[in-house]
N, CA, C and O of each residue as an XYZ file, in Angstrom:
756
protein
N       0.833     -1.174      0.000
C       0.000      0.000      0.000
C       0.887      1.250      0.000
O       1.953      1.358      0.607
N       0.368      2.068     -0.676
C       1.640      3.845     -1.158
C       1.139      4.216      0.474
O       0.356      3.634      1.225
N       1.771      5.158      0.602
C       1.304      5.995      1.856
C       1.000      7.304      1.587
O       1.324      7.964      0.599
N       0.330      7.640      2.574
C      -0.426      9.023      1.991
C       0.482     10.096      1.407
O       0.388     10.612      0.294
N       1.545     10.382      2.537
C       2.478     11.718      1.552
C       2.244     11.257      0.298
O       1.299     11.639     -0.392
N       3.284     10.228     -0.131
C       3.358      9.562     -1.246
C       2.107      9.910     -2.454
O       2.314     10.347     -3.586
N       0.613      9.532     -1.761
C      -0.291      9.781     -2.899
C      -0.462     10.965     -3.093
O      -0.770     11.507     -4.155
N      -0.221     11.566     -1.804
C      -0.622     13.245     -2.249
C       0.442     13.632     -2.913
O       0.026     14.238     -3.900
N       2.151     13.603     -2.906
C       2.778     14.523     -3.914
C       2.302     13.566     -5.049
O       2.189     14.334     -6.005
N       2.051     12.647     -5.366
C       1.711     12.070     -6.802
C       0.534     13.022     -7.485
O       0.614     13.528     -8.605
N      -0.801     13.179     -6.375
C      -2.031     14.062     -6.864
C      -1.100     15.545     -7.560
O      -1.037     16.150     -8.630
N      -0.549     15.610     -6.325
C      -0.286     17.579     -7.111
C       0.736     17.487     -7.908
O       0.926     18.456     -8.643
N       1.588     16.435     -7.992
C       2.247     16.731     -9.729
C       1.123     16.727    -10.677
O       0.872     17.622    -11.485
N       0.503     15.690    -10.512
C      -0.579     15.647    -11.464
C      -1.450     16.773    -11.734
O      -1.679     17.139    -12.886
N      -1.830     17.205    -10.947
C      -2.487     18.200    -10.837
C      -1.878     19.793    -11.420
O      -2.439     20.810    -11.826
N      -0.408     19.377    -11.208
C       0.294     20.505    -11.872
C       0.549     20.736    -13.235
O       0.719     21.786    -13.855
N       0.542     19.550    -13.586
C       0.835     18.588    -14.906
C      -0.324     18.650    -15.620
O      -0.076     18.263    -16.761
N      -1.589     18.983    -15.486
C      -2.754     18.857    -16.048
C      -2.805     20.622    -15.593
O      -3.887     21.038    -16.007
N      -2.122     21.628    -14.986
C      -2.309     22.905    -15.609
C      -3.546     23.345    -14.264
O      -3.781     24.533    -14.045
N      -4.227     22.264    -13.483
C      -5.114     22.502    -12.785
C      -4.487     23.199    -11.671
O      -5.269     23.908    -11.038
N      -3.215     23.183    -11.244
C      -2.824     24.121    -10.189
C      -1.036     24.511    -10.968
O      -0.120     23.838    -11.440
N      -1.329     26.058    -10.708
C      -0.158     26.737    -11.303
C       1.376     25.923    -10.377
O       1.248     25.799     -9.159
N       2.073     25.665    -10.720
C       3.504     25.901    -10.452
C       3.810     26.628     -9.846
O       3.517     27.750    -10.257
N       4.589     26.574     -8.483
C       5.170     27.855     -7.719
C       6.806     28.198     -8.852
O       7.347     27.246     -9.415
N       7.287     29.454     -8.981
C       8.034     29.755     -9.465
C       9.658     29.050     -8.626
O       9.720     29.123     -7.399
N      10.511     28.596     -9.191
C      11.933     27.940     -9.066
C      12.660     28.913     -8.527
O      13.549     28.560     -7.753
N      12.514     30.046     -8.736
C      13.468     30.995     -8.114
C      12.862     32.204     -8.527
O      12.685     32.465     -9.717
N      12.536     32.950     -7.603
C      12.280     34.544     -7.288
C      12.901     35.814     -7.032
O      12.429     36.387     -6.051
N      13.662     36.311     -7.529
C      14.246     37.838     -7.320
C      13.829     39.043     -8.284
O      13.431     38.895     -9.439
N      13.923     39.774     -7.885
C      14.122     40.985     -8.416
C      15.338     42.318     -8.151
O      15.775     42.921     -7.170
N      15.561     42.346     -9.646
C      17.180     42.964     -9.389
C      17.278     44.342     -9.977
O      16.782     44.521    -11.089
N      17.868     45.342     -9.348
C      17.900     46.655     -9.494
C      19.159     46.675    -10.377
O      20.144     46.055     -9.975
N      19.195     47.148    -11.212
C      20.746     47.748    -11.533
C      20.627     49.308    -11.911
O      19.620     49.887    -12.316
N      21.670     49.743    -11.722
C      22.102     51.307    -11.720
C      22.581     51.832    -13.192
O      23.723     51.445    -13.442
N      22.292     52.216    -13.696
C      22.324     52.611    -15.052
C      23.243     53.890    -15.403
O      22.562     54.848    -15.036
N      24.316     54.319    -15.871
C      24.221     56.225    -16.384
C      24.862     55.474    -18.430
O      25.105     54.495    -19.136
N      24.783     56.989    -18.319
C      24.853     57.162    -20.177
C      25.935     58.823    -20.163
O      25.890     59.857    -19.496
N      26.456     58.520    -20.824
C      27.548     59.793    -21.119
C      26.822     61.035    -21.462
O      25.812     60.782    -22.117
N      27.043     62.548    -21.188
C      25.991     63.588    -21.605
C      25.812     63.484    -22.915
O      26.298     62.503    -23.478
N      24.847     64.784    -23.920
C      25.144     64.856    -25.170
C      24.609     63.912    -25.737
O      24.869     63.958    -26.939
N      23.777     62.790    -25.382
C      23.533     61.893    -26.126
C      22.340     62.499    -27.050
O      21.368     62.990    -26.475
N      22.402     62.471    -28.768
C      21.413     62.478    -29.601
C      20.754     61.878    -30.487
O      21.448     61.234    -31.274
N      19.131     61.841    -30.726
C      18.606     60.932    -31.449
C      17.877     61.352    -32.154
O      16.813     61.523    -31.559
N      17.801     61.751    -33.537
C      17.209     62.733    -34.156
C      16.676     63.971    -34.174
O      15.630     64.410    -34.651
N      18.045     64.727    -33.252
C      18.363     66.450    -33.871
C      18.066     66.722    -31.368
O      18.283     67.721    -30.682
N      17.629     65.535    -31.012
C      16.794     65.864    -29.779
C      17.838     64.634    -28.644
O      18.117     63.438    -28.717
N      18.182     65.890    -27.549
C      19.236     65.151    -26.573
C      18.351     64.032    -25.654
O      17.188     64.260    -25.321
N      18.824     63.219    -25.419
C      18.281     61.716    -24.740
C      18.735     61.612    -23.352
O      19.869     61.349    -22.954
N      17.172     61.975    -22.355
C      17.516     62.002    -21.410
C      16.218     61.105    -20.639
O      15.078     61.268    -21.073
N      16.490     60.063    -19.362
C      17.876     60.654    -18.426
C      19.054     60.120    -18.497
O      19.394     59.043    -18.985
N      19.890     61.237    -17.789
C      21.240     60.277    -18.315
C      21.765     59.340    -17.185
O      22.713     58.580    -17.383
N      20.868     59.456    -15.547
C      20.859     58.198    -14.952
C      19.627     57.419    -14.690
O      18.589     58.054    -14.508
N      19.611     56.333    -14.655
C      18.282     55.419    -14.533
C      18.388     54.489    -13.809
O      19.391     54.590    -13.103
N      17.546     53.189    -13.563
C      17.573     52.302    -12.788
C      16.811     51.676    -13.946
O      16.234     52.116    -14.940
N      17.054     50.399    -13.392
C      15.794     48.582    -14.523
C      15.664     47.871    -13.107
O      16.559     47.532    -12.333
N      14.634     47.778    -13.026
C      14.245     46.710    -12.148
C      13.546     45.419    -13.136
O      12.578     45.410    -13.897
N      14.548     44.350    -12.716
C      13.989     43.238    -13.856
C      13.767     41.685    -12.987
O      14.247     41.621    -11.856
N      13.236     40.802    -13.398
C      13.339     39.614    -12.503
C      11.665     38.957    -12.268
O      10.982     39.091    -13.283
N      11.229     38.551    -11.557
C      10.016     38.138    -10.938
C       9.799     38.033     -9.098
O      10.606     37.617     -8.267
N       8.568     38.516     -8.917
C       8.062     38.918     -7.699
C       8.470     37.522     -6.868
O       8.249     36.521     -7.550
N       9.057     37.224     -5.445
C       8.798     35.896     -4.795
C       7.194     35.767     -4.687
O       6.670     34.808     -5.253
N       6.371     36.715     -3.966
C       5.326     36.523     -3.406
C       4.052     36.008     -5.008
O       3.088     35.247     -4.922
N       4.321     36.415     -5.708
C       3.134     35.923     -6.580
C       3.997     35.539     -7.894
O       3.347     35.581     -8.938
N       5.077     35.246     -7.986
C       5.784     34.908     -9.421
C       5.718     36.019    -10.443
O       6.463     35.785    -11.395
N       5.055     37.151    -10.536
C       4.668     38.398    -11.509
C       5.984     38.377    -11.772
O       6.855     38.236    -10.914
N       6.237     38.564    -13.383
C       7.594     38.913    -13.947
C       7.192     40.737    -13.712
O       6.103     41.312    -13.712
N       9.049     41.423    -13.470
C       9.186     42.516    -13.613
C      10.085     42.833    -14.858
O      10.979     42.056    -15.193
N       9.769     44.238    -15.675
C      10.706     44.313    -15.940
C      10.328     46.557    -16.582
O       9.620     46.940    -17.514
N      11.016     47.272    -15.753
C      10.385     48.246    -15.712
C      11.740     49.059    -15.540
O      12.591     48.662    -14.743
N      11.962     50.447    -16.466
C      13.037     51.049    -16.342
C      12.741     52.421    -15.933
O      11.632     52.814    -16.294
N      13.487     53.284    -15.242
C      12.872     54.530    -15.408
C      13.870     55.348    -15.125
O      14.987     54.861    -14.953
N      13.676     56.676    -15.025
C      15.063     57.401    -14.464
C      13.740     58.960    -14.051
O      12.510     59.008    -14.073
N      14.832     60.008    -13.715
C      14.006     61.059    -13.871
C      14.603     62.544    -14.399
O      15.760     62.959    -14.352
N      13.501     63.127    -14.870
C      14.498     64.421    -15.956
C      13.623     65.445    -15.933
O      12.549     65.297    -15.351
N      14.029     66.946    -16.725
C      13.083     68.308    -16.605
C      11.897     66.979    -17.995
O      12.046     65.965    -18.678
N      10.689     68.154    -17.573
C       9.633     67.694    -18.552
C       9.853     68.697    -19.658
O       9.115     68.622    -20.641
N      10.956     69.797    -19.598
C      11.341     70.289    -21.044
C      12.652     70.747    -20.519
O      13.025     71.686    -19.816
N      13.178     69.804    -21.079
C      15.194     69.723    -21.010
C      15.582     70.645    -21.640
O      14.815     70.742    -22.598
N      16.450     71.529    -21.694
C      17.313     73.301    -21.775
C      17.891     73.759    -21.456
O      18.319     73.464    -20.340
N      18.367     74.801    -22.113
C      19.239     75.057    -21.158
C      18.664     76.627    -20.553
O      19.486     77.471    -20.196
N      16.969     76.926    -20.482
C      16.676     77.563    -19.240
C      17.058     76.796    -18.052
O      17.310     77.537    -17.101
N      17.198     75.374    -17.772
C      17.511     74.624    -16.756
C      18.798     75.627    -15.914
O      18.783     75.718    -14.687
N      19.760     76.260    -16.680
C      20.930     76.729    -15.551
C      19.995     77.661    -14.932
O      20.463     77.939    -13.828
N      18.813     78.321    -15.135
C      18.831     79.551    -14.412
C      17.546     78.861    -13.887
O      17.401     79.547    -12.875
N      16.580     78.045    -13.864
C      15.504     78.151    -13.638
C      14.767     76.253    -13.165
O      14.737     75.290    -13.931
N      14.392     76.288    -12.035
C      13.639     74.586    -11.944
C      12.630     74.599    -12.687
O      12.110     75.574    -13.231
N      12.273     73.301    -12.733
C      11.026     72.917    -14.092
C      10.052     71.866    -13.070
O      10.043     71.631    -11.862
N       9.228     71.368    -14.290
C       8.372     70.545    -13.616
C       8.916     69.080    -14.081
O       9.048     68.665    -15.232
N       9.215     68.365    -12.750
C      10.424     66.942    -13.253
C       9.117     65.854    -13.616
O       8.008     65.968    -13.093
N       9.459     64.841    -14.561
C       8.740     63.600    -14.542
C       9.783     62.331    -14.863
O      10.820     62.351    -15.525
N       9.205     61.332    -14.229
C       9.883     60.273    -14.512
C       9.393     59.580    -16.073
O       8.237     59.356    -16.431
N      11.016     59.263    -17.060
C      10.466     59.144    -18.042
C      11.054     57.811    -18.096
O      11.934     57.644    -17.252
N      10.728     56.470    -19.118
C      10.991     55.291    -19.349
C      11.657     55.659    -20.555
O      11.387     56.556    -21.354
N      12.835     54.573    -20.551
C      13.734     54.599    -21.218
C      13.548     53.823    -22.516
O      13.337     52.612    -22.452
N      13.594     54.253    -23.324
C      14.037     53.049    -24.886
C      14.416     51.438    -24.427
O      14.294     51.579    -23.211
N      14.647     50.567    -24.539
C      15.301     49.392    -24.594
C      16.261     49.696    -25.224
O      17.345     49.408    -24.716
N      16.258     50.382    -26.549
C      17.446     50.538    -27.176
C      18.824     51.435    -26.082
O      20.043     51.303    -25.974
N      17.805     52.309    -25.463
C      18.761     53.489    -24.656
C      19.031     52.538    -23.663
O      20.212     52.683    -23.349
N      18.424     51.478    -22.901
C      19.080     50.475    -21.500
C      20.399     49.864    -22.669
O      21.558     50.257    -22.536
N      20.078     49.080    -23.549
C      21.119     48.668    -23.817
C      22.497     49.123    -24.031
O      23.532     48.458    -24.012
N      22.336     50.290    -24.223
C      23.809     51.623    -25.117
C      23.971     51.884    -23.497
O      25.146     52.027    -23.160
N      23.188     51.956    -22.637
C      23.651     52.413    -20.814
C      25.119     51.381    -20.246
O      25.371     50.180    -20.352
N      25.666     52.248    -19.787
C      26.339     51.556    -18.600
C      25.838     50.904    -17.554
O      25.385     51.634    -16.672
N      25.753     49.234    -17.299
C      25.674     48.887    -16.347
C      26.664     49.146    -15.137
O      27.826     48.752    -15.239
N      26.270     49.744    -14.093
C      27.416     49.792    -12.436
C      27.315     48.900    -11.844
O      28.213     48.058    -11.859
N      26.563     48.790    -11.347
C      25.992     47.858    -10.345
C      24.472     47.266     -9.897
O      23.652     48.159     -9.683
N      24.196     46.476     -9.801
C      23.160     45.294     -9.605
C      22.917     45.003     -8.139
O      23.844     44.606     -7.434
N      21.841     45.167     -7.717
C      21.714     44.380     -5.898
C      20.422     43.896     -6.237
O      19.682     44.579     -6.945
N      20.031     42.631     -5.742
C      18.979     41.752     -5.464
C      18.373     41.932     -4.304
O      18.970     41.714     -3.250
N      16.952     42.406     -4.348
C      15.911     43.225     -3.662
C      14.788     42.535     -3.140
O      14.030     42.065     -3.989
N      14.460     42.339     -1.797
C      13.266     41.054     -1.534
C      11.947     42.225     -2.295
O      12.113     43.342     -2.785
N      10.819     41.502     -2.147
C       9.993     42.125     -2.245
C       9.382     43.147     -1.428
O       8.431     43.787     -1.875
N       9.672     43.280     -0.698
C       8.818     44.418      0.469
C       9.784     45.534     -0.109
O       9.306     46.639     -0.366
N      11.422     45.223     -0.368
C      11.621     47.077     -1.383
C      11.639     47.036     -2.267
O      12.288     47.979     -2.721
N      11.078     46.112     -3.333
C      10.695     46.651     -4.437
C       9.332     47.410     -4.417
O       9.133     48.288     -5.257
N       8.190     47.033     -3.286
C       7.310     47.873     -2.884
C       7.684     48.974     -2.365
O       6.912     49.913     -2.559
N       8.644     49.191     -1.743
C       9.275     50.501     -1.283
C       9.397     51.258     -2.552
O       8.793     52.252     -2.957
N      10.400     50.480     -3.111
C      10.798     51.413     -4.716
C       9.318     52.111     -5.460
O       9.068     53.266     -5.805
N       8.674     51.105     -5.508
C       7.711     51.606     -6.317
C       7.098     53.032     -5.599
O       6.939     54.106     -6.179
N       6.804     52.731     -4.177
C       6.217     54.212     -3.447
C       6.934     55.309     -3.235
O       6.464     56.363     -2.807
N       8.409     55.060     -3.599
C       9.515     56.725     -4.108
C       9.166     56.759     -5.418
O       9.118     57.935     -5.779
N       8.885     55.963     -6.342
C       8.554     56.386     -7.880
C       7.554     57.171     -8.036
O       7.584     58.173     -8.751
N       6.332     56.687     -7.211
C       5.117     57.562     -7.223
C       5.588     59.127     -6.706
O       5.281     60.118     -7.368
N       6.473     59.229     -5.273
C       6.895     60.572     -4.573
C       7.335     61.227     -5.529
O       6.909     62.371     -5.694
N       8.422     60.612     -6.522
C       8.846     61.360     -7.529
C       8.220     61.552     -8.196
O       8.455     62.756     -8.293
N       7.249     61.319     -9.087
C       6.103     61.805     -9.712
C       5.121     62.445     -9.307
O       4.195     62.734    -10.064
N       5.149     62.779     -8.046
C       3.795     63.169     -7.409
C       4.116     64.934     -7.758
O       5.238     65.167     -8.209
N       3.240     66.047     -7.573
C       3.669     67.547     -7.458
C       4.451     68.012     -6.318
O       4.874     69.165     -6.223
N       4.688     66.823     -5.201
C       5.148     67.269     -3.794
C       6.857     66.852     -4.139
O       7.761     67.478     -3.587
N       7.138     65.711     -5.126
C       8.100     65.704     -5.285
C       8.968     65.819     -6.678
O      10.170     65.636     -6.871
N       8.114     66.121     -7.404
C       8.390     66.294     -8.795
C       8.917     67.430     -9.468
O       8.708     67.690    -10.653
N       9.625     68.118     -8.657
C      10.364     69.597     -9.208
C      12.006     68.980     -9.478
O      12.706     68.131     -8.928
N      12.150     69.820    -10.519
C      13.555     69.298    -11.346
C      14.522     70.343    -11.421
O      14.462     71.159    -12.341
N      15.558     70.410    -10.397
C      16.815     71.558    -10.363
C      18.216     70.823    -11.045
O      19.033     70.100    -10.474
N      18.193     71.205    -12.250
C      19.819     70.445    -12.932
C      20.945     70.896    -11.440
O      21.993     70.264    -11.569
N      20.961     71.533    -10.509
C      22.063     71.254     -9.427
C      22.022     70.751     -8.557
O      22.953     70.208     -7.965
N      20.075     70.858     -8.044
C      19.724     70.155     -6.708
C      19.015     69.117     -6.392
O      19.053     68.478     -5.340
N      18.123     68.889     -7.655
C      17.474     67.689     -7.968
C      17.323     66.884     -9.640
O      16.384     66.761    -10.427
N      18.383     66.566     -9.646
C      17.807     66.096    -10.932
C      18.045     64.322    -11.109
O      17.806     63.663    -10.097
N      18.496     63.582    -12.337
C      18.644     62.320    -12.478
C      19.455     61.166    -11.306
O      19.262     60.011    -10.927
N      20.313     62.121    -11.070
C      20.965     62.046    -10.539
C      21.049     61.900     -8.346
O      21.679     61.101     -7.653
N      20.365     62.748     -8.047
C      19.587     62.624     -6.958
C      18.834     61.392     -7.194
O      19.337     60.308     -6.897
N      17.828     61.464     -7.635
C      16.709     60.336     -8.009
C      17.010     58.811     -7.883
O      16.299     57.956     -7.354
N      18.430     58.634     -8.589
C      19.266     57.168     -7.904
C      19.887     57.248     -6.742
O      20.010     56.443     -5.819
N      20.293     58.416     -6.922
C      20.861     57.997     -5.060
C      19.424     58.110     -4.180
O      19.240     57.129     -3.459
N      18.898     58.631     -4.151
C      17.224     58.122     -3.559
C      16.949     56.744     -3.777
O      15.977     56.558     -3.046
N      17.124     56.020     -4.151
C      16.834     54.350     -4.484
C      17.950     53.850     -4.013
O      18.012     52.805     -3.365
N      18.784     54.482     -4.276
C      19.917     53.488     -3.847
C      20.383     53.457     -1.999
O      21.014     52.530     -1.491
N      19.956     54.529     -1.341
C      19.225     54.226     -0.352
C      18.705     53.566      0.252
O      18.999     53.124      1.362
N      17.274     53.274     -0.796
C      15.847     52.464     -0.689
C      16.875     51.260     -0.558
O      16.863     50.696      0.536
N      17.608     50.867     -1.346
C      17.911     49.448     -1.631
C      19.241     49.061     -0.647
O      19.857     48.020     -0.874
N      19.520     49.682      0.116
C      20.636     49.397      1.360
C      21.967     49.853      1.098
O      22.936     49.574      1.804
N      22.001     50.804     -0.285
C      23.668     51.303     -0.692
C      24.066     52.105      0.064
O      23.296     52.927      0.561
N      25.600     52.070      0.396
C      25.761     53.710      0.829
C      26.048     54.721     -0.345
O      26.282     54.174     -1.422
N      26.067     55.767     -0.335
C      25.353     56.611     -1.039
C      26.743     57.852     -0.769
O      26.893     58.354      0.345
N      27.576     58.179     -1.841
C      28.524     58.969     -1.653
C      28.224     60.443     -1.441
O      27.230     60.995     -1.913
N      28.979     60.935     -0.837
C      28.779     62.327      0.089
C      28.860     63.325     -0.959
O      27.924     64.080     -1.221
N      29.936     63.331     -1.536
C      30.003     64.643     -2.810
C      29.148     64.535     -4.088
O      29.418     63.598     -4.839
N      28.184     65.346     -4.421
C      27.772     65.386     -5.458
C      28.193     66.193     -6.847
O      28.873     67.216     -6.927
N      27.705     65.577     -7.704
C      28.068     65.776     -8.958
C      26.843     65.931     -9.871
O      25.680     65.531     -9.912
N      27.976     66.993    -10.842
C      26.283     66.858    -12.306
C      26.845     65.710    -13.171
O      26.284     65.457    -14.237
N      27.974     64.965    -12.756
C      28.560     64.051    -14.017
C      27.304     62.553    -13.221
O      27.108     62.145    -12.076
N      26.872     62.267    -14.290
C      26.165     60.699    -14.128
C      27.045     59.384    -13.841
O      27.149     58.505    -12.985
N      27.451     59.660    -14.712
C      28.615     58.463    -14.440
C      29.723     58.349    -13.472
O      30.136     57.340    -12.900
N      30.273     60.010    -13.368
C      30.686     60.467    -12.125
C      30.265     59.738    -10.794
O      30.824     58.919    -10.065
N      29.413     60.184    -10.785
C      27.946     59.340     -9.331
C      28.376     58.321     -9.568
O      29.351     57.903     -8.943
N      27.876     57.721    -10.388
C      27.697     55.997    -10.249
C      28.816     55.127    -10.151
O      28.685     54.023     -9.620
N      30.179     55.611    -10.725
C      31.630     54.995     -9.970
C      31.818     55.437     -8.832
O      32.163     54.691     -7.916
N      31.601     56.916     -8.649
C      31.631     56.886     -6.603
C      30.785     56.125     -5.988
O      31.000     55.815     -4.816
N      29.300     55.535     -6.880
C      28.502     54.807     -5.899
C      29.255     53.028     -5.975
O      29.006     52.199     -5.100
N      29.887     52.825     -6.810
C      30.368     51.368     -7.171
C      31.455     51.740     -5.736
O      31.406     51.012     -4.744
N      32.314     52.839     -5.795
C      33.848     52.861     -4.806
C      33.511     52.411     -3.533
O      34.059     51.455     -2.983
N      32.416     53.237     -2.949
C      31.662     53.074     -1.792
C      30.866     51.961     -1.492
O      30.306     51.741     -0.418
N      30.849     51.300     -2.465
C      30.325     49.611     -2.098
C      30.151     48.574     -2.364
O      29.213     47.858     -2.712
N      32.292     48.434     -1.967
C      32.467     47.152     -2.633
C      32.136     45.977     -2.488
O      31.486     45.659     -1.492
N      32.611     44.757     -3.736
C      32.032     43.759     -3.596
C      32.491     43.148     -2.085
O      33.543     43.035     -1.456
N      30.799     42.761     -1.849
C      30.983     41.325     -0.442
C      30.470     42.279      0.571
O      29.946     41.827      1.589
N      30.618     44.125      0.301
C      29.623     44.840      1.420
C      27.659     44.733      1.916
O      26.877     45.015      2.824
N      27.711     44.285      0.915
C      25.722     43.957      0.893
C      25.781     42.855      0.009
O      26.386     42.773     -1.059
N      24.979     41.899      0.668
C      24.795     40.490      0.129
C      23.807     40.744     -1.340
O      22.946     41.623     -1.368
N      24.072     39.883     -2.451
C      23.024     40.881     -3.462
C      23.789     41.926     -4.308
O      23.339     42.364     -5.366
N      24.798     42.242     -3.854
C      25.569     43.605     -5.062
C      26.093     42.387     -5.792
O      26.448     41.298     -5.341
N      26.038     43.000     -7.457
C      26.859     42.566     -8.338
C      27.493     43.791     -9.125
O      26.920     44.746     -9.651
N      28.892     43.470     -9.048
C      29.141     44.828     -9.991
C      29.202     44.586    -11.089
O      28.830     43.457    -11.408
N      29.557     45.259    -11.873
C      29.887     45.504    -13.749
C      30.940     45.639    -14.047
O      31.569     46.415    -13.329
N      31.646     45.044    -15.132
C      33.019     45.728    -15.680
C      32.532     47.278    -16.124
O      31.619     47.502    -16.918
N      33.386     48.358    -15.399
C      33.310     49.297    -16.074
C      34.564     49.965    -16.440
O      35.613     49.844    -15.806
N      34.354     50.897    -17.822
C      35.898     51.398    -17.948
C      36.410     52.844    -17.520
O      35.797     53.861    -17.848
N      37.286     52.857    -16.953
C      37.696     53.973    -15.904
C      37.282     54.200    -14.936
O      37.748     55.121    -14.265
């Protein structure tokens, strides 16, 4: 005679196997990586911004939902009134083509409760309470070190308008083996 465990994992393969009960997912993360792009970038006559971003890509543990969502944040009319004047900021999604041409920095693997975090600074940043855009005091650039925060980095003291600037001081400040979850990137210089 089988014994009960026995019949029951036999039922729910079956059962899985016939589509009647979903599959729990094999492995669950979701992974942040840190993005910049060199200034100046153009794409028909019009500069391509932002020039730092984040991708959150992977699938949810709690319900298996694939992610895969990029964003950064920039003026809602990029200029150069920007030296003299703040604008109204929005977070804009990036090309696929523009993630790919990006510099990857660095990567950390995020449970789910901050990728819910992340998502409720995305909204702050979009909201009118937090959505003002100063090219010295708030711009793309702020906006990742705000996440990178969220996500347990330390977060370098001197700021910069260089993007990439940022994001090798944010790689210097946290090297590999400091937070379980960082992966870095080959980067050059």
């Amino acid at each position: 005679m089988t014994s009960l465990p026995t019949r029951f994992r036999s039922l729910i393969l079956a059962l899985v196997l016939a589509g009647l009960v979903p599959a729990l997912p094999a492995h669950a993360a979701v992974t942040v990586t840190f993005y910049g792009h060199e200034g100046n970038r153009v794409q028909n006559g019009w500069l391509l911004f932002p020039h730092a971003f984040v991708h959150l890509h992977g699938t949810l543990e709690s319900n298996g939902l694939p992610v895969d969502y990029a964003v950064g944040f920039t003026a809602r009319s990029p200029g150069p009134q920007l030296l003299f004047f703040s604008d109204r900021g929005i977070l804009k999604r990036p090309e696929p083509a523009y993630i790919a041409d990006g510099i990857a920095y660095l990567s950390v693997v995020i449970s789910d409760e901050t990728y819910e975090t992340l998502r409720s600074r995305f909204d702050y940043w979009a909201s009118a309470e937090g959505g003002t855009y100063n090219l010295r005091q708030r711009n793309c650039i702020t906006f990742v070190a705000d996440l990178a925060e969220v996500v347990g980095l330390d977060v370098p003291d001197a700021r910069t308008l260089s993007p990439n600037g940022f994001l090798k001081d944010l790689v210097a400040v946290n090297p590999p083996g400091s937070l379980a979850g960082i992966e870095h990137h080959a980067v050059a210089g």
